[in-house]
C-alpha positions as CSV (number, residue, x, y, z in Angstrom):
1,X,165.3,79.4,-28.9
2,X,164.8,82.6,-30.7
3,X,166.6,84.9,-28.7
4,X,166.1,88.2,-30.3
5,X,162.4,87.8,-30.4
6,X,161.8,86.5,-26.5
7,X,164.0,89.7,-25.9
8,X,161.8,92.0,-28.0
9,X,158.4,90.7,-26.1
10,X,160.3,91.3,-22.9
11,X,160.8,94.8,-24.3
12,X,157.3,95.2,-25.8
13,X,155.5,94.4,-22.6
14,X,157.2,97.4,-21.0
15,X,157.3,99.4,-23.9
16,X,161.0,100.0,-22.9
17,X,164.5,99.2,-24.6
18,X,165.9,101.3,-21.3
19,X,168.6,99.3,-19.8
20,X,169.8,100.6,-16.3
21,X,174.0,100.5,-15.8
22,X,175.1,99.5,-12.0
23,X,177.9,101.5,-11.4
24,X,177.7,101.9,-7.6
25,X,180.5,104.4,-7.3
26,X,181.3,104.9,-3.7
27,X,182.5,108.5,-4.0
28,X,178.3,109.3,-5.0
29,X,176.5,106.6,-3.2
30,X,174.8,108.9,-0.9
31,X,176.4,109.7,2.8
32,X,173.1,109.0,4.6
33,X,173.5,105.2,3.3
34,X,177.0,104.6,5.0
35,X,180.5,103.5,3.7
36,X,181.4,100.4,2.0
37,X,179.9,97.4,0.7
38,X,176.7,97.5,3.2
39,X,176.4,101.1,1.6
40,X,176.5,100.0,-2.5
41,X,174.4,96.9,-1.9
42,X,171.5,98.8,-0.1
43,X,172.1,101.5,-2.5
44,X,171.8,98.7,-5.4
45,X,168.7,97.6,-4.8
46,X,167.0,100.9,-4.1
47,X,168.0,101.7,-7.8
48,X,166.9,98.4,-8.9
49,X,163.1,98.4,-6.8
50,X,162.7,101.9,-8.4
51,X,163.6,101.6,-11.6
52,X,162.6,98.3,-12.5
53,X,158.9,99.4,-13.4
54,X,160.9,101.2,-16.5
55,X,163.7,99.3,-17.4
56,X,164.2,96.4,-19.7
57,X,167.3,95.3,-18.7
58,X,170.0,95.9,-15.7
59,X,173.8,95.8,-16.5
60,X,176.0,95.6,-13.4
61,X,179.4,96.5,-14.1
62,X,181.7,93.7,-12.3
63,X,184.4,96.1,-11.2
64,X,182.4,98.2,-9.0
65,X,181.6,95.1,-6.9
66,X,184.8,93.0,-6.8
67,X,187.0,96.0,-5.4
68,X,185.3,94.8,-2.4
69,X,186.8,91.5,-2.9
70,X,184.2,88.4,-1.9
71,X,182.1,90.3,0.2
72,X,181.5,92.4,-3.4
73,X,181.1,89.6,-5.4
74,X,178.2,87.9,-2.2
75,X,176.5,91.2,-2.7
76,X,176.2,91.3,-6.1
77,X,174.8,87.5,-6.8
78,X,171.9,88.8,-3.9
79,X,171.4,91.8,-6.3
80,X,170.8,90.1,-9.2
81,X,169.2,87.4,-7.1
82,X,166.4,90.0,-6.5
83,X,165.9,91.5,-9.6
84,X,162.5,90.9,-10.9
85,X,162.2,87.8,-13.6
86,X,161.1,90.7,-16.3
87,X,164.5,91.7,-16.4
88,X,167.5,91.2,-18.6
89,X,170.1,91.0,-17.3
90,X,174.1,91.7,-18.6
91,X,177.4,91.1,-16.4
92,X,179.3,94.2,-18.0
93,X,182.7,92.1,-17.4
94,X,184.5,93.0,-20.4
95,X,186.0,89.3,-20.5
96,X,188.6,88.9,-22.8
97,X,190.8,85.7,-22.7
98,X,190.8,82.4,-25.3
99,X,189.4,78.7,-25.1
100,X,189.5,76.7,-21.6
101,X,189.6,80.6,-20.2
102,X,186.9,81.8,-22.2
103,X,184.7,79.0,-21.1
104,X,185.2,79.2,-17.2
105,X,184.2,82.7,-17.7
106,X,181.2,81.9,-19.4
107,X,180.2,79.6,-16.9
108,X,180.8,82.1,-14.2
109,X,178.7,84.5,-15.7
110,X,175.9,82.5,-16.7
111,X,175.8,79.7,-14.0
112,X,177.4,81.0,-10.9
113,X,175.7,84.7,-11.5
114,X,172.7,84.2,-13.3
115,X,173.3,86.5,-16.3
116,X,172.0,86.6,-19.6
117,X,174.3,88.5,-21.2
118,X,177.8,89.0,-20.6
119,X,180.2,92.0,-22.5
120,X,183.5,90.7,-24.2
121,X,186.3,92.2,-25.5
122,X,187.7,91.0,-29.3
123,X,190.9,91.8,-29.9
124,X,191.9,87.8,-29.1
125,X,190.1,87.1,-31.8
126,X,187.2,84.3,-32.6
127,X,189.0,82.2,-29.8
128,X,187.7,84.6,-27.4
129,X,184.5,85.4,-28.4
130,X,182.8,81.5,-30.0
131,X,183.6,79.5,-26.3
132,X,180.8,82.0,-24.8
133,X,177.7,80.6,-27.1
134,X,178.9,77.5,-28.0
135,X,178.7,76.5,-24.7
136,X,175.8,79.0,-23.6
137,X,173.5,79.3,-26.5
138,X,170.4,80.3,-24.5
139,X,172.2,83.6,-23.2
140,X,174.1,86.5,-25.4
141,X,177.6,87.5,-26.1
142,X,177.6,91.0,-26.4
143,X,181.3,92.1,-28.9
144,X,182.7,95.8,-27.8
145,X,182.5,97.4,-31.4
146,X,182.4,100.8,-31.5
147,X,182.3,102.3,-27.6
148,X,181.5,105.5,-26.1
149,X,184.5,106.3,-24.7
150,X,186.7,109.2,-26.1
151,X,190.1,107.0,-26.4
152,X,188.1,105.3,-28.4
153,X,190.1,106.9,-31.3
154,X,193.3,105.4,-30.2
155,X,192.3,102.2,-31.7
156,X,189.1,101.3,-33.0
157,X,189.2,104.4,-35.5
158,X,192.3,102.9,-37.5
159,X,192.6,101.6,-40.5
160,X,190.6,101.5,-43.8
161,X,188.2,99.9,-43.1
162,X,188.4,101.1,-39.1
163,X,188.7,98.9,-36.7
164,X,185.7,98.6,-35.1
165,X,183.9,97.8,-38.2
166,X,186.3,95.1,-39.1
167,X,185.5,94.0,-35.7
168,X,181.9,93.7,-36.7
169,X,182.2,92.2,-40.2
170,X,184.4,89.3,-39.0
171,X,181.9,89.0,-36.2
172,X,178.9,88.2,-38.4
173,X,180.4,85.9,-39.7
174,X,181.1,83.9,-36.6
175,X,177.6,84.2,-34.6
176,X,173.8,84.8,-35.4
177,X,171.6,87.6,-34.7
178,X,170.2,84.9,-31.5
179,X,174.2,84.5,-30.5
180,X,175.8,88.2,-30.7
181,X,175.1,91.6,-29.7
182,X,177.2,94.5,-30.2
183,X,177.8,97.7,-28.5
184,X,177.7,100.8,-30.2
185,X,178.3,104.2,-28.2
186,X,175.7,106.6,-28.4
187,X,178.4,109.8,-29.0
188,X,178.5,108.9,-32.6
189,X,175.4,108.7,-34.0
190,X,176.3,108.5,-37.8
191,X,178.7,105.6,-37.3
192,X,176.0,103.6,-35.3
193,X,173.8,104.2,-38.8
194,X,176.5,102.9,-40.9
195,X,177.0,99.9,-39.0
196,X,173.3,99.2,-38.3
197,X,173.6,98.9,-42.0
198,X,176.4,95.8,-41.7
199,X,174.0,94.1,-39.4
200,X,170.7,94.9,-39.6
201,X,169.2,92.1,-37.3
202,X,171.6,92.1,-34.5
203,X,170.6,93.7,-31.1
204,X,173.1,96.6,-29.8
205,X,173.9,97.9,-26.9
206,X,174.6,102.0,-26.5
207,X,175.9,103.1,-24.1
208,X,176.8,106.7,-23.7
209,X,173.3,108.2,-23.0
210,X,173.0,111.4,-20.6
211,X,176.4,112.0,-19.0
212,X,178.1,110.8,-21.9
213,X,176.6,113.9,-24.2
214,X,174.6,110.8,-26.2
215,X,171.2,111.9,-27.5
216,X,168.5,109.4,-27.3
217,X,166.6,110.4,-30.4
218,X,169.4,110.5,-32.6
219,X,170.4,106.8,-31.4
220,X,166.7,105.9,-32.2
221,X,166.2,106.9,-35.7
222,X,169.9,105.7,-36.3
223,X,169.5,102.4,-35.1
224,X,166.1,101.4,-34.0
225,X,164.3,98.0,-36.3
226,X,160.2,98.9,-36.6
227,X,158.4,95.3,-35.3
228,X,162.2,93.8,-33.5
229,X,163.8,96.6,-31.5
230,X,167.5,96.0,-31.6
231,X,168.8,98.3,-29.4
232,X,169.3,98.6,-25.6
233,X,169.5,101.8,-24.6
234,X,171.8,102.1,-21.7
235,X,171.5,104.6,-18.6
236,X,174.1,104.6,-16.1
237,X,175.2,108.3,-14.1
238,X,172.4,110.5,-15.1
239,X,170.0,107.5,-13.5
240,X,171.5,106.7,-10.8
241,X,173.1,109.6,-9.5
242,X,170.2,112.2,-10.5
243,X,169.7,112.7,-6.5
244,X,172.5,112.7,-3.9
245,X,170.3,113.0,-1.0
246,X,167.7,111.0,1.0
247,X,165.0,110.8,-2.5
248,X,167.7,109.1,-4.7
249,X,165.5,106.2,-5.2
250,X,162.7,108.5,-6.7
251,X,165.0,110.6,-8.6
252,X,166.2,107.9,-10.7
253,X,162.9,106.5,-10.8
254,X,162.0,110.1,-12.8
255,X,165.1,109.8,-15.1
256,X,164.5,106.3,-15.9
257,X,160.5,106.7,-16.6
258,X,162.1,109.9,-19.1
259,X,164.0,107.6,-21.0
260,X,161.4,105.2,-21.0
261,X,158.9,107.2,-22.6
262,X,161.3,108.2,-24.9
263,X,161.3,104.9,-26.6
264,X,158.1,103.8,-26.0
265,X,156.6,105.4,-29.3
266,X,159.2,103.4,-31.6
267,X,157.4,100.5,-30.3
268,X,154.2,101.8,-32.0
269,X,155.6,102.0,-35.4
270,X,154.5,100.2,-38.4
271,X,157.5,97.9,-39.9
272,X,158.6,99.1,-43.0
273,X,158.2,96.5,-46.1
């Protein structure tokens, strides 16, 4: 299966490379809904019906719904349950452990949640990254590269050559452009240039959009592939919290159709040669 390109016509058909983060934080789910895990599962999918018409791809993050223990976990398999099938879908579970380990995670991701997509962390090395397609090679391992966040620089900045882009070098060499993604943080444009450079066929993930102080054209013209798309533009805070009152729904819906049409002209563009 060709991975990248039944992405791409997912994309294409909506003109979108918007993904939408689910980070139901209960200090901003909005009072009117309630408390608790009723609350971020109602709040859920009100984001998800109201976005969805815009959005390419969802990416729950696991830890907003397992502080609720099983009840968190129940709500968040009806979730994706009901997300439309023109959806992608990523388990933003930052998984991060080696062999057997790897592969029950894997398995919980993609069988027991119904994911596409699921984020890894690879600082155990190949051990923890190869279990995830070799035994799923329909769905995507998506390698944290170079992220958003500011202690970033604690780590992934060291070295000559840095970190991160060891990270991705020693990736390609383990997993195709159908296998592995990688996320690349919006907040540093010129870097995501460079390494769209290393690996010019692979998708990437960016977070870092919005709240983050990410700009969406910059990310575009940095990273964007004319005729293939490679990038997932992701959406999390300024989406889903752009209304704290009774019209949250249609609030997002406004950021996320902004975004949207954002990108949709890239799609437009003539491949270069």
């Amino acid at each position: 299966m060709d991975n990248c390109k039944s992405l791409y016509e997912v994309m294409k058909r909506k003109e979108s490379g918007l993904c939408v983060g689910l980070d139901p934080d209960p200090e901003r789910i909005p009072r009117h809904l309630g408390v608790g895990v009723n609350a971020m599962e109602e709040f859920c999918h009100a984001i998800v019906k109201s976005t969805s018409g815009y959005a390419a791809a969802f990416k729950p993050n696991l830890a907003f719904f397992e502080q609720y223990g099983a009840a968190g976990w129940a709500a968040l398999e009806r979730i994706v349950a009901g997300m439309p099938d023109d959806v992608f879908i990523i388990a933003d579970a930052k998984r991060g452990d080696i062999g057997n380990t790897a592969k029950r995670y894997a398995k919980a991701m993609f069988e027991g949640l119904g994911a596409h997509a699921v984020t890894v962390a690879p600082y155990m090395g190949r051990d923890s990254i190869v279990p995830f397609f070799e035994e799923y090679p329909s769905k995507w391992t998506i390698v944290l590269a170079l992220t958003s966040n500011s202690g970033a620089e604690d780590f992934e900045f060291h070295g000559t050559p840095p970190l991160y882009q060891r990270v991705v070098e020693r990736c390609l060499e383990w997993g195709s452009p159908d296998e592995l993604m990688f996320v690349i943080g919006a907040t540093r444009p010129e870097r995501l240039r460079a390494i769209r450079q290393l690996a010019p066929n692979h998708f990437f993930l960016v977070p870092g959009i919005g709240a983050q102080g990410g700009h969406i054209e910059d990310v575009m013209e940095a990273g964007w592939i004319d005729g293939a798309g490679g990038l997932l533009i992701n959406a999390s805070r300024s989406i889903l919290y752009a209304d704290s009152g009774k019209d949250f729904a249609v609030a997002a819906a406004r950021e996320a159709q902004k975004l949207q049409q954002a990108i949709a002209p890239y799609f437009n563009r003539i491949p270069s040669a």
